[in-house]
Every structure is written in C-alpha cells, then in structure tokens.
C-alpha positions in Angstrom: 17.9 -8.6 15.0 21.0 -8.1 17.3 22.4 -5.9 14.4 20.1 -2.8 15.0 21.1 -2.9 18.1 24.6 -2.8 18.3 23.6 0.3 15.4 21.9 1.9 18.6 24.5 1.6 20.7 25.6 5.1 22.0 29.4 4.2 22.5 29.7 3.0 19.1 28.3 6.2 17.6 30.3 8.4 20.0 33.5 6.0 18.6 32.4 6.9 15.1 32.2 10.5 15.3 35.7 10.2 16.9 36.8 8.3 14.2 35.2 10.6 10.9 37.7 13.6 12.8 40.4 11.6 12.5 39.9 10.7 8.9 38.3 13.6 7.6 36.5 13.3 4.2 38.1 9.9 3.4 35.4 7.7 3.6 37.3 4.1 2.7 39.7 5.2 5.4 36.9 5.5 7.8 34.6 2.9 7.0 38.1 0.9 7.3 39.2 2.1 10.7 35.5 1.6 12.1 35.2 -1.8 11.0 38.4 -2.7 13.1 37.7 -0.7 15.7 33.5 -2.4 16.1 31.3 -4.2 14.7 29.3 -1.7 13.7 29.7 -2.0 10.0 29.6 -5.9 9.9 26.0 -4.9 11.5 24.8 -2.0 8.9 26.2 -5.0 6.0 23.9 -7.5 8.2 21.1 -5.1 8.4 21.7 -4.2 4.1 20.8 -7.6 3.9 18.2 -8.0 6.0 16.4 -5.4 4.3 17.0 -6.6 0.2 15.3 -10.5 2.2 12.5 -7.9 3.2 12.0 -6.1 -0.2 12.4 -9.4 -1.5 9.3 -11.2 0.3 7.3 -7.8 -0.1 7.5 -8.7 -4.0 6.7 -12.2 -3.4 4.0 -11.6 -1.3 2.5 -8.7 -3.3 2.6 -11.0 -6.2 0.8 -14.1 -4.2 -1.7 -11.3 -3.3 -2.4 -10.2 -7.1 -2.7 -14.4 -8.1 -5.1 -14.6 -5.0 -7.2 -11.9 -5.7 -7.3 -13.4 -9.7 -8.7 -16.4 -8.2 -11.0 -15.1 -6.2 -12.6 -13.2 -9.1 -12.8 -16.9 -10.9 -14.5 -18.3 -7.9 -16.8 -15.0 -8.0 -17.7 -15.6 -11.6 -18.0 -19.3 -11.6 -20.6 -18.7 -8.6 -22.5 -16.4 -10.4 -22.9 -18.4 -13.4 -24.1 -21.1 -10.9 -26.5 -19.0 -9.5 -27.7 -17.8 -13.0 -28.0 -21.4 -14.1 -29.9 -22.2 -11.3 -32.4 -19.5 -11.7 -32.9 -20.1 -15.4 -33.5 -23.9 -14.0 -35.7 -23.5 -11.8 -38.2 -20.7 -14.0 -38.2 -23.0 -16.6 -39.5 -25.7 -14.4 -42.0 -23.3 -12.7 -40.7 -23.6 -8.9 -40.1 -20.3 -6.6 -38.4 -23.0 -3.9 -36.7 -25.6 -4.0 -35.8 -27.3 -0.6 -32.8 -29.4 -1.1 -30.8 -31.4 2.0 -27.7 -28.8 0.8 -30.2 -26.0 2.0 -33.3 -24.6 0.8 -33.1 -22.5 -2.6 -35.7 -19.2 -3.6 -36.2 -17.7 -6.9 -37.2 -13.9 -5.9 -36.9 -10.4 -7.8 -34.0 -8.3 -7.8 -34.1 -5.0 -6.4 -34.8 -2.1 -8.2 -31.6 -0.6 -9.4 -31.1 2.8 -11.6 -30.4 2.1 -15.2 -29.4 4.7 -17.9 -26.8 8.0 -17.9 -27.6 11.2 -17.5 -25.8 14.6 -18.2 -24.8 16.5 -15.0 -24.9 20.2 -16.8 -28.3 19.4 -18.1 -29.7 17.8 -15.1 -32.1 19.7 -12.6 -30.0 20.5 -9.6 -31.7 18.5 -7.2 -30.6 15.5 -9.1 -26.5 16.6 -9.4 -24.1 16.1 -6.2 -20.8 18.4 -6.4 -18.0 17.2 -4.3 -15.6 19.8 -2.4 -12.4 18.9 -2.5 -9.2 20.7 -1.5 -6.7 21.4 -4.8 -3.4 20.8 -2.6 -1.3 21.0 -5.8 -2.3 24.8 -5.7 -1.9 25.0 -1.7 1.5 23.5 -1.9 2.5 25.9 -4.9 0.9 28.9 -3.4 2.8 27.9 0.2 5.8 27.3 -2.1 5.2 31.0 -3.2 5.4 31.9 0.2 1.1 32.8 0.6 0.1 31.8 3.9 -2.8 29.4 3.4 -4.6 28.8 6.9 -4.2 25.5 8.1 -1.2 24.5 6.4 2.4 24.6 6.0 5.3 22.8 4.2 7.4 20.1 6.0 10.0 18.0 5.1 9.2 13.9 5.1 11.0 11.5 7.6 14.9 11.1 5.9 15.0 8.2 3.9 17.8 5.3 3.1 18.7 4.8 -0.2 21.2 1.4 -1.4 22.3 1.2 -4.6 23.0 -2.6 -5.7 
C-alpha cells in the first residue's frame, strides 16, 4: 500500500506542520491547503478505506470461522453416534473385533473416569486444590491510589485511531 508510505514521508509531515501554523485551529482550512499542497490526504482517505475493507473481511471471516466450527461439532456428533452404533452392533453380536478391508475395528473398555460432585469446604484437604491468582482490579486501584505495589506500575496503551462513519 503506496499510501502509508507517502503518510511516512518526512517532507510531507515537516510540510504539514508548516501548514497547521499557517492556519491555526481551522481545520477545513488546513486539511484544504494540505490536500493541494500533497497527496497526503488523498493517502489517509486511501488508507480510511483500506482499513473499513479490513474490518470488513475480519467480520466475514470471523463469521465463516463461527459456521465452521458449527460444522465441525456436527461432524463430531455424527462420528460419535457412529461409533456408538457400532459398539452397540458389534456387543449384540458378540465380536471384540471385527477386521473389515476399511480397517480393523475393537470393542474395548473405557477408561476409568471420576463421576459424581463433591463440596470443596467439606472435603478433606488433600482432595481440594486452591489456585493463586493475582486480583489486578485491586493492584490497579491501589496503584491508582498512589500505593506502590512491587512489580507494577500504570502505563498508558499504544494511541489508538478512531473513524466515525
């Protein structure tokens, strides 16, 4: 995109700031004067543009995701249902294996998994896992308050664009 670059360009920056003291605080006057003086804001309109095609395939490809990962939760459950058919088949016929030219097919037990729920404040401790976890609501408040909390500070994010349509 030859349009962020001419944005770069030193000269044309330098040429704005020369421009903004000439006009001051009026901004249609300056936006105006640069526009005939560069191309700098045919490239920031070119670049506007660019970015609304961007945020617009973001939401089309976000959306594509979301219908892919429906589908793939279809195949999963079709698959499973296959499986389960299978293994109700096969028990009812009294076969552990079945080799088949599409590959060879085993009935075997699940693994032993942990059923039921269980109260953590009534369990023995040797059974209950506690996590420790930062709060940084309270470190941000408390930096906020001006406490020193070791390790951290407050910073400002990276400035941001916004473009109101």
């Amino acid at each position: 995109m030859n349009a962020l670059a001419d944005l770069k360009d030193p000269h044309v920056a330098e040429l704005a700031r020369q421009i903004r003291d000439l006009c001051g605080d009026d901004d249609l006057t300056f936006i105006d004067t640069l526009d005939g003086a560069s191309n700098a804001v045919e490239a920031a309109r070119e670049v506007v543009r660019f970015i609304a095609a961007a945020e617009a395939m973001e939401e089309a490809a976000r959306a594509l995701s979301d219908r892919y990962k429906a589908r793939a939760q279809d195949f999963a459950s079709r698959q499973e249902r296959a499986r389960n058919a299978l293994v109700q088949f096969m028990g009812e016929i009294g076969e552990k294996t079945m080799v088949l030219p599409e590959g060879t097919i085993t009935r075997k037990l699940g693994s032993v998994k942990l059923v039921g729920e269980g109260d953590p404040n009534t369990m023995p401790a040797e059974f209950v896992r506690t996590k420790l976890e930062l709060d940084k609501t309270q470190i941000k408040r408390a930096l906020e308050q001006g406490v020193d909390v070791p390790g951290f500070s407050l910073s400002n994010g990276a400035e941001t664009l916004a473009i109101r349509k």
